[in-house]
C-alpha positions as CSV (number, residue, x, y, z in Angstrom):
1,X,-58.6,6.6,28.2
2,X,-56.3,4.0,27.0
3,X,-54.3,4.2,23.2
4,X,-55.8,1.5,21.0
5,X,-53.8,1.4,17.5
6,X,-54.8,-0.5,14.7
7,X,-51.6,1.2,13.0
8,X,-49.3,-1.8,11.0
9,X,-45.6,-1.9,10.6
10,X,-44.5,-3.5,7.2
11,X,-41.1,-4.7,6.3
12,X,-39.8,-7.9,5.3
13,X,-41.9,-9.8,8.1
14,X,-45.1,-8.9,6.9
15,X,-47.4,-6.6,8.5
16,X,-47.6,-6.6,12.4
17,X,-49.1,-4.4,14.9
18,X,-48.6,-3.4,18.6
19,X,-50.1,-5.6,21.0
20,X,-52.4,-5.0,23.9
21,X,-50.1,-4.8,26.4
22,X,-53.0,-4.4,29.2
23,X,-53.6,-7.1,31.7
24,X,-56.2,-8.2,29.9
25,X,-56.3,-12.4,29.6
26,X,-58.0,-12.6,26.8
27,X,-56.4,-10.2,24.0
28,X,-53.6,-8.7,26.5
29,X,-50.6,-9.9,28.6
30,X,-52.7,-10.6,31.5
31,X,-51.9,-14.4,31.6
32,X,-48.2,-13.4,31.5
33,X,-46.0,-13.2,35.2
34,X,-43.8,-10.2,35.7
35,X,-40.8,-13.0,35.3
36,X,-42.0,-13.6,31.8
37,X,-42.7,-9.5,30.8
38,X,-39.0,-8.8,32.1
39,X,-37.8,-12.1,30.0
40,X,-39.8,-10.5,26.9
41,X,-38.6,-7.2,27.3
42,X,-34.9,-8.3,27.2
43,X,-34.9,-11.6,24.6
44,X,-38.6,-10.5,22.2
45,X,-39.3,-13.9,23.2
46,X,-43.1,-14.8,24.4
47,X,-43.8,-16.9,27.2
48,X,-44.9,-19.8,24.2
49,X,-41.4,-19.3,22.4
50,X,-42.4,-17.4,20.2
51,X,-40.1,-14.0,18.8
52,X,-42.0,-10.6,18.8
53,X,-41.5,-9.1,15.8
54,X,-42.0,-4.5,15.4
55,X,-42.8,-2.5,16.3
56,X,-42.2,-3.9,19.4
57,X,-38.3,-2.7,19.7
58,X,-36.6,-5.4,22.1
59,X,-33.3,-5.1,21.0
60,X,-33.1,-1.6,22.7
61,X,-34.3,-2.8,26.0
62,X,-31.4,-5.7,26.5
63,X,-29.1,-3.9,28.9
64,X,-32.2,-3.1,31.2
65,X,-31.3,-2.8,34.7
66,X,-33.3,-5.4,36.9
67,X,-35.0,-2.4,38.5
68,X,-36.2,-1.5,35.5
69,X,-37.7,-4.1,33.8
70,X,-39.5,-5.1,37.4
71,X,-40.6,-1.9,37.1
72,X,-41.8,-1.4,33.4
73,X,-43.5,-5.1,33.9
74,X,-44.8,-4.0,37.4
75,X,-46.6,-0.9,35.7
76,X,-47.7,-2.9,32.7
77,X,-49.9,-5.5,34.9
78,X,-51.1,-2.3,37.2
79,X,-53.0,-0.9,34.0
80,X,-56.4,-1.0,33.4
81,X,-57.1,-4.5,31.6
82,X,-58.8,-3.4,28.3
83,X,-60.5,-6.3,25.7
84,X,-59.1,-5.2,22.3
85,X,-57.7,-7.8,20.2
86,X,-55.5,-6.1,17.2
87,X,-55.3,-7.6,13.8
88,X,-53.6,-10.5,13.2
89,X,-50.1,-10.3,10.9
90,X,-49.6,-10.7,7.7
91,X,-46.9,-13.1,6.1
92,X,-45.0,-10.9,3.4
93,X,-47.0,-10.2,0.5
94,X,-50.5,-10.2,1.7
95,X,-51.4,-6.6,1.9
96,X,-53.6,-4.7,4.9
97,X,-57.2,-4.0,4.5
98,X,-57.9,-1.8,7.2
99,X,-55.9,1.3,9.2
100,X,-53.0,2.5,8.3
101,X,-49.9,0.9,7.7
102,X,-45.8,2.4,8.4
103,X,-44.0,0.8,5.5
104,X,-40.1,0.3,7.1
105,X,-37.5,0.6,4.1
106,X,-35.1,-2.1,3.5
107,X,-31.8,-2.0,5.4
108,X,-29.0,-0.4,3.2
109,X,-26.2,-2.4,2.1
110,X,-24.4,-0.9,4.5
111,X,-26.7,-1.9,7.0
112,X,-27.8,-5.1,5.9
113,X,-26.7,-8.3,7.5
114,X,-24.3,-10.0,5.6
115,X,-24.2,-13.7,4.8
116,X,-20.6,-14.4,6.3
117,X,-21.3,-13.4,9.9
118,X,-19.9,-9.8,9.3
119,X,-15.9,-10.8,8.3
């Protein structure tokens, strides 16, 4: 049996949730080639352009090895393809109706990225 969440992630973006990341073609990543999985891993970029926003954490799988990423993509597209279409986000503001939601605090000010490129 396959993990279907309808668990959101607030923070400044609004309210997202994982994505089906079976090879389904409707309401998973089955339309998507292993080149373009790898490229999403490493960038958060979909095959349309668009940036993935969390959960999904992107940033940590940059320095992938080729191997790797083949290998995560690879195992993605051998998975059962399973039709479950998650929530759609929500733009800041508009609050969740359904499931529950992790709220992510603000960065700290130490944390926080700073307007003059971090001088």
């Amino acid at each position: 049996m396959l993990f279907r969440s309808e668990l959101g992630w607030q923070g400044p973006w609004g309210v997202t949730y994982p994505r089906n990341l079976t090879p389904d073609k409707e309401t998973g990543i089955g339309s998507w080639s292993e080149e373009q999985i790898v490229h999403g891993i490493r960038t958060g970029q979909r095959p349309d352009g668009t940036q993935m926003r969390p959960p999904m954490p992107w940033p940590n799988y940059v320095g992938m090895s080729d191997a790797d990423a083949h290998a995560v993509a690879a195992y993605l597209k051998s998975l059962p393809a399973v039709s479950h279409k998650v929530p759609d986000a929500l733009a800041p503001g508009e609050t969740a109706t359904g499931g529950s939601v992790i709220v992510m605090p603000p960065p700290s000010a130490w944390d926080a990225p700073r307007g003059d490129g971090g001088k």
